[in-house]
C-alpha positions in Angstrom: 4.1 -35.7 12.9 0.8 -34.5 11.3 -0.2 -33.2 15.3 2.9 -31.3 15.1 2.1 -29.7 12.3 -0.9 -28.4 13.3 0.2 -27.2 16.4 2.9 -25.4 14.5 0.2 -24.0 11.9 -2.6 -23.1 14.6 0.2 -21.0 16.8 1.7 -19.2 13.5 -1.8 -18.4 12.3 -3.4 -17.3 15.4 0.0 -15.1 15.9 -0.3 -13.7 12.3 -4.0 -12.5 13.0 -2.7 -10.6 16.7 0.1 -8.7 14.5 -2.4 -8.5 11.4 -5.3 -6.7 12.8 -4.3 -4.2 15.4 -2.0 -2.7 12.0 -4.5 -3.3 9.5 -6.7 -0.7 11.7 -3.8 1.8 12.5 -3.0 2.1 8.9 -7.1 2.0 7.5 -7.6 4.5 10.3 -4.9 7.0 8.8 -6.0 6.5 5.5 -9.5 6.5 6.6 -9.4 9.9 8.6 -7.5 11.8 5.7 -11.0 11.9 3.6 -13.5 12.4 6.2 -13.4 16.0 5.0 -14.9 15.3 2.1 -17.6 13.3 3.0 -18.1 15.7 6.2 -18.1 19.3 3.5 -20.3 17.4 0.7 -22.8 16.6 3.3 -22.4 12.6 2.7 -24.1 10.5 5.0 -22.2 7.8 7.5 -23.4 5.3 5.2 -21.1 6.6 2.3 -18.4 7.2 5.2 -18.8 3.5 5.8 -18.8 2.5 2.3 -15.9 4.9 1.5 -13.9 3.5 4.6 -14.5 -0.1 3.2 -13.4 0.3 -0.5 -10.0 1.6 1.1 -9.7 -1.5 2.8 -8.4 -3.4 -0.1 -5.3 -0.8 -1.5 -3.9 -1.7 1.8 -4.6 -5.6 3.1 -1.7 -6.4 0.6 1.1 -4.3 2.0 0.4 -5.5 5.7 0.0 -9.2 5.0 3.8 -10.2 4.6 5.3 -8.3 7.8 2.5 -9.6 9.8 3.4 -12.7 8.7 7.0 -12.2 9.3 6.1 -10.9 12.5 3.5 -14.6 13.4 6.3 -16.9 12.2 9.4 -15.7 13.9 7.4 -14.8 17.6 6.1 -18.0 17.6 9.5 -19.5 16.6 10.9 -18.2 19.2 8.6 -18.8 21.8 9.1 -22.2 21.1 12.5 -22.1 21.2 12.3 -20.0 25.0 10.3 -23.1 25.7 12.7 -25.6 24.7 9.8 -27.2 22.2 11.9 -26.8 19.1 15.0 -28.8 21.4 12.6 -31.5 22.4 11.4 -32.0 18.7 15.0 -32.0 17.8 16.4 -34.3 20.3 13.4 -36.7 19.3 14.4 -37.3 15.7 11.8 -34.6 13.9 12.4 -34.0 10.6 13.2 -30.0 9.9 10.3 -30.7 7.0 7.9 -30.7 10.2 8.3 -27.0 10.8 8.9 -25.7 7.3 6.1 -27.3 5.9 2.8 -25.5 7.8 4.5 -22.9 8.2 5.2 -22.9 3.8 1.4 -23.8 3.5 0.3 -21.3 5.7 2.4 -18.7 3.3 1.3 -19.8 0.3 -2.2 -19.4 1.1 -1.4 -16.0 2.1 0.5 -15.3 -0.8 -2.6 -16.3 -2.9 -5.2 -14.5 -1.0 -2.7 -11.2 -1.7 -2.9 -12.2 -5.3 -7.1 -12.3 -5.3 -6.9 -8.8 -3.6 -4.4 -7.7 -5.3 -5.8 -8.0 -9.0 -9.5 -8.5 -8.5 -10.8 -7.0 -5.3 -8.5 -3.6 -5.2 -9.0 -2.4 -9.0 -12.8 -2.6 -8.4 -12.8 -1.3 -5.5 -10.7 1.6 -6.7 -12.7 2.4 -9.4 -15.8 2.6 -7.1 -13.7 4.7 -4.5 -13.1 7.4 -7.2 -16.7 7.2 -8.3 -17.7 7.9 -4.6 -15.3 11.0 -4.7 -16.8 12.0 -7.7 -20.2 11.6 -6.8 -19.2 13.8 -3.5 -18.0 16.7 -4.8 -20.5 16.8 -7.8 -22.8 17.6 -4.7 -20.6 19.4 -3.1 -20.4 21.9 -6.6 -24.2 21.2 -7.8 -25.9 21.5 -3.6 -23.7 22.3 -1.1 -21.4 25.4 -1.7 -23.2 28.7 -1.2 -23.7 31.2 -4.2 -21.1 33.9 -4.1 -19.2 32.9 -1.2 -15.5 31.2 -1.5 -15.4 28.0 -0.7 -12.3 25.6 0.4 -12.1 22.3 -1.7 -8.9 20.9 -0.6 -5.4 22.9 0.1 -4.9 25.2 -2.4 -8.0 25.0 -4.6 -11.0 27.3 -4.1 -13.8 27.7 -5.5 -17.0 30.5 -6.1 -20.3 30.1 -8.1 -22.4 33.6 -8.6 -25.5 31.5 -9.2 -26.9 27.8 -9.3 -29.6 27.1 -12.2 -31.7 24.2 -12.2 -30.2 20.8 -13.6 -27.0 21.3 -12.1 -26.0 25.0 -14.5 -23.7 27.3 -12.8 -23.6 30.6 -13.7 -20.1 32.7 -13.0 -17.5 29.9 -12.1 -14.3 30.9 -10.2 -11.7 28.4 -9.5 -8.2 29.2 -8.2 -5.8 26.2 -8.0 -2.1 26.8 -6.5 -1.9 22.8 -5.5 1.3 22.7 -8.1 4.4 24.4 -6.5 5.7 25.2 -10.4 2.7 27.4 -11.2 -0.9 29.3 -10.1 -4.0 28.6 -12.3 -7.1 30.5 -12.0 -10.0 29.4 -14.1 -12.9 32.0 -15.2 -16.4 30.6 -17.0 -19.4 32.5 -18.0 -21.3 29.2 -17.6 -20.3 25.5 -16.1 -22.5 22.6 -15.4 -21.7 18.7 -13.8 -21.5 16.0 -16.2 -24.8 13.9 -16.0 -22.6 11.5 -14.5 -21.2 13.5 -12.0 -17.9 12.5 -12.7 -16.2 16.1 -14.2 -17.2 19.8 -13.6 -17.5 21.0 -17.5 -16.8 24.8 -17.7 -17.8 26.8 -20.9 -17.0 30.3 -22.2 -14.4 31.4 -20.1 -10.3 31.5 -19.6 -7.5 30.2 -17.6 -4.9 32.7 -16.0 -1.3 30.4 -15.8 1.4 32.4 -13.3 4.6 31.1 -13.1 7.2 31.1 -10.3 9.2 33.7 -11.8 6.2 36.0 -12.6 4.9 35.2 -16.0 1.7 35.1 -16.6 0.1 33.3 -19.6 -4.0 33.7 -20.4 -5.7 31.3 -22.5 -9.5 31.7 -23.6 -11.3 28.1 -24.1 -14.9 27.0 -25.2 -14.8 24.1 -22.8 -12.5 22.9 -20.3 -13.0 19.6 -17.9 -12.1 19.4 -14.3 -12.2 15.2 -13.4 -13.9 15.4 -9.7 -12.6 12.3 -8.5 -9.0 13.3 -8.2 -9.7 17.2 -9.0 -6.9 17.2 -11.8 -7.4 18.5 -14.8 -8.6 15.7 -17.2 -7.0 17.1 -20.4 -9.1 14.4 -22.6 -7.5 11.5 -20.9 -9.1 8.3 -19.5 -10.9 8.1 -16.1 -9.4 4.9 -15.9 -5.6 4.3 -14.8 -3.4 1.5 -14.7 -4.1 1.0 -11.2 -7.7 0.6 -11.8 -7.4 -2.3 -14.6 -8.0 -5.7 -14.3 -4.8 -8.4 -14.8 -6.1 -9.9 -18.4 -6.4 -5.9 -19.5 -2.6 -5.8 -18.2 -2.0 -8.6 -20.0 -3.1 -7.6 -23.1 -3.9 -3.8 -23.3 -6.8 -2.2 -25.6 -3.9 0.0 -27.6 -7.0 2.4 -28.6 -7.0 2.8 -24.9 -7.0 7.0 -24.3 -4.7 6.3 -21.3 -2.7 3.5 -22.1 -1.3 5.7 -25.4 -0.8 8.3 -23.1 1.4 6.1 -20.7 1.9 2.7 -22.0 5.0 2.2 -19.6 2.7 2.9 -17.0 0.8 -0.2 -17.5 4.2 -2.1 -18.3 5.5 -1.0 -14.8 1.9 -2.3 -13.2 1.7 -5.6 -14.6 5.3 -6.6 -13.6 4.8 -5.0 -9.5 1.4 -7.2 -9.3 2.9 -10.2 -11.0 5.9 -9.9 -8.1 3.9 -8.5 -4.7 2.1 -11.1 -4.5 5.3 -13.4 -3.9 6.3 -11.4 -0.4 4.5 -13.4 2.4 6.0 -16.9 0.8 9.6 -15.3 0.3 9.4 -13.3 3.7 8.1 -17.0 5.6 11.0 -18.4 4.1 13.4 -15.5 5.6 11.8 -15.8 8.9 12.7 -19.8 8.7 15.8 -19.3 8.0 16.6 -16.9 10.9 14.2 -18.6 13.6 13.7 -22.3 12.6 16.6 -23.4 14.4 16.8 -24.8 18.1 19.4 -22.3 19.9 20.9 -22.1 23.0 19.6 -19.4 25.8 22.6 -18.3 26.8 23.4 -17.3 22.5 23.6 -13.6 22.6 22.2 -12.7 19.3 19.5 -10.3 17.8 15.8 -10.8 18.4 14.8 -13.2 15.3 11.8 -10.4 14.7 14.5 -7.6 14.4 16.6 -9.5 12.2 13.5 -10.9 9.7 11.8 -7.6 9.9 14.7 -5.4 9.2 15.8 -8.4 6.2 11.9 -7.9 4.8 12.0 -4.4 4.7 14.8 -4.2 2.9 13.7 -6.4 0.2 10.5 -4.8 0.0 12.2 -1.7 -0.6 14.4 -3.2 -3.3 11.1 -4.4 -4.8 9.1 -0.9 -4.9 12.1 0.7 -6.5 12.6 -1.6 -9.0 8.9 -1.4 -10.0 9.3 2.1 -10.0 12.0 2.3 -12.0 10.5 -0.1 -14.9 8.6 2.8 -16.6 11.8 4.3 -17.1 14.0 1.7 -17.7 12.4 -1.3 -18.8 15.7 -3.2 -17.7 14.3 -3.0 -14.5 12.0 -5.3 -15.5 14.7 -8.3 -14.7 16.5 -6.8 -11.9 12.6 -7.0 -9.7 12.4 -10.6 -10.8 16.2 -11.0 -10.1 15.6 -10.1 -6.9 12.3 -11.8 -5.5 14.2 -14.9 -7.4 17.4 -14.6 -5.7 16.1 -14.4 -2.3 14.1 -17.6 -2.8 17.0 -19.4 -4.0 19.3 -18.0 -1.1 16.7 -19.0 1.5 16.0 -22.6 0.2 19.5 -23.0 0.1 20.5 -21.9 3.7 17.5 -24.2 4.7 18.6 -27.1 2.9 21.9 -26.7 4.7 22.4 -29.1 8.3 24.3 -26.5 9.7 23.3 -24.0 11.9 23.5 -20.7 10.0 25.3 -18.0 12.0 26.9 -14.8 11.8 30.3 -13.9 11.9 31.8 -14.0 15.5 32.8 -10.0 14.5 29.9 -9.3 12.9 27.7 -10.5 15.6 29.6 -9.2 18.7 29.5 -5.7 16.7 25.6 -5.6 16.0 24.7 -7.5 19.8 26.8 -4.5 20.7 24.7 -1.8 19.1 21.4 -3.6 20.4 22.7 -3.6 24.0 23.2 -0.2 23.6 19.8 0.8 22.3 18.1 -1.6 25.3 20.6 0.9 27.8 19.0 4.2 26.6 15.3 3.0 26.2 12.8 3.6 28.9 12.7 0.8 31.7 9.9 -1.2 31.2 8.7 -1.5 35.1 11.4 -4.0 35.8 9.9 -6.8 33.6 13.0 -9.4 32.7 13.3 -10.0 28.5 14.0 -13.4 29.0 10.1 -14.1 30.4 8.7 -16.8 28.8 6.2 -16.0 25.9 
């Protein structure tokens, strides 16, 4: 049986890489693409582009891993079904322990390779992300924008410097933020310089004009005032650090002098629980996928496509998930509702697998949703002619 199983593992792994790449790139591409303004208007080499580009990579490896999973397991499930493999292993005595188990192994590495990017590869590679941006737009302040002429930041922020001193000074700042639908700011200072760092543009001497929606307009004169450059928000005294950038034993056990952990202790609550869960999806999701494709069925069994059925299941749970999490730092009841559910899907799945029977769904249910897919396939484009029931 031990050949088996690694014929089972190899063609769910090599499956898992086809759908795990081509997204991975889509969806780094996107993200990608949405900053090349801001290496492009700082004047950032390709180098930083590339470096940029690659500390992205981590914030999204996690999200794709389970679905491509999902997406390995049931095609190559099926495909072995279309080619009558999983009826010959069947008919010749196999345990059901010869499928589920590669196929569990395989998830379990997965699902601890998410938890290694998850809490020790992304926060690093956050923090150094928002250094970058930082960095960038320090030289885009202290090098690149021309003196008196208004320059673009980002929608709805603008910016004007009457002179640039040596040591990074700037004489006659100008900064009009309207990025907040609730209210215009525009910022005034004799004088502004860019932290030795290069992490926040430090204004001095000057006011801030505050226009509501409904016309009111509010002026407040200040010494100082701090712009953070890495998000462009105003920093208010607050932490450069966030929940998302901390480690897991800092989760675990919080600095409560912390600036930004007692300004949003829930915050940090409602982190710690979403890591110590998302890292669970590609084991639960492989044992959805078994459940809906690890049975030998008949060709002539109308039914949904197994990917359909997993992905649409997966989804759903994944949704569940990132609203609970959301909720937790509102309602810290939430808090046993996300591990509720994660829990509750394991022990529905191991139970359906444990089972002998064939699981199926109701005759009406079945006939009603085979209906609906029928007629999607009768409205969709024709695909040149090329039958669905082709072998894999």
């Amino acid at each position: 049986m031990k050949l088996l199983e690694s014929y089972i593992t190899r063609r769910v792994g090599l499956m898992f890489l086809v759908a795990l790449l081509p997204v991975l790139a889509i969806i780094w591409t996107t993200q990608v693409l949405q900053r090349i303004n801001l290496v492009t208007d700082s004047g950032q080499s390709m180098g930083s582009f590339a470096t940029l580009a690659t500390l992205i990579l981590p914030t999204i490896i996690p999200v794709v891993l389970p679905f491509a999973l999902v997406i390995g397991i049931t095609q190559t499930l099926t495909a072995m079904n279309t080619d009558s493999e999983l009826t010959v292993m069947e008919a010749a005595g196999a345990n059901r322990m010869v499928i589920i188990r590669p196929i569990m192994l395989l998830a379990v590495a997965v699902s601890i390779f998410s938890f290694a990017v998850d809490n020790m590869v992304e926060p690093k590679a956050r923090v150094a992300a928002r250094d970058m941006v930082a960095a960038a737009y320090a030289d885009l302040l202290s090098t690149v924008i021309e003196e008196k002429n208004f320059r673009r930041i980002e929608d709805g922020l603008y910016v004007e410097i009457s002179q640039r001193m040596s040591g990074r000074i700037l004489k006659g700042l100008f900064v009009a933020d309207s990025r907040d639908p609730a209210f215009d700011l525009i910022y005034y200072a004799k004088e502004g310089a860019v932290d030795p760092s290069g992490k926040s543009l430090l204004m001095h001497d000057g006011e801030v004009h505050r226009k509501t929606v409904d016309g009111n307009v509010s002026v407040i004169k200040f010494d100082s005032y701090a712009f953070d450059l890495s998000d462009l928000s105003q920093s208010r005294g607050q932490a450069n650090l966030r929940s998302g950038d901390r480690s897991l034993p800092f989760l675990l056990s919080p600095d409560p002098n912390d600036a930004d952990y007692k300004a949003k202790p829930t915050g940090y609550r409602a982190e710690l629980h979403r890591r110590l869960t998302d890292w669970m999806l590609p084991a639960i999701f492989a044992l959805i996928s078994l459940v809906i494709a690890g049975d030998a069925r008949s060709h002539r069994e109308a039914r949904l496509h197994p990917m359909v059925s997993a992905l649409t299941i997966s989804f759903g749970l994944r949704w569940a998930d990132f609203y609970a999490a959301n909720q937790i730092e509102a309602a810290p009841y939430f808090i046993g509702v996300l591990y509720g559910i994660n829990i509750g899907a394991i022990l529905i799945c191991t139970y359906l697998l444990s089972r002998t029977k064939k699981r199926t769904m109701p005759m009406s249910l079945r006939n009603r949703v085979s209906g609906w897919w029928l007629w999607a396939q009768a409205r969709l484009p024709s695909s040149g002619g090329k039958s669905s029931g082709g072998n894999a």
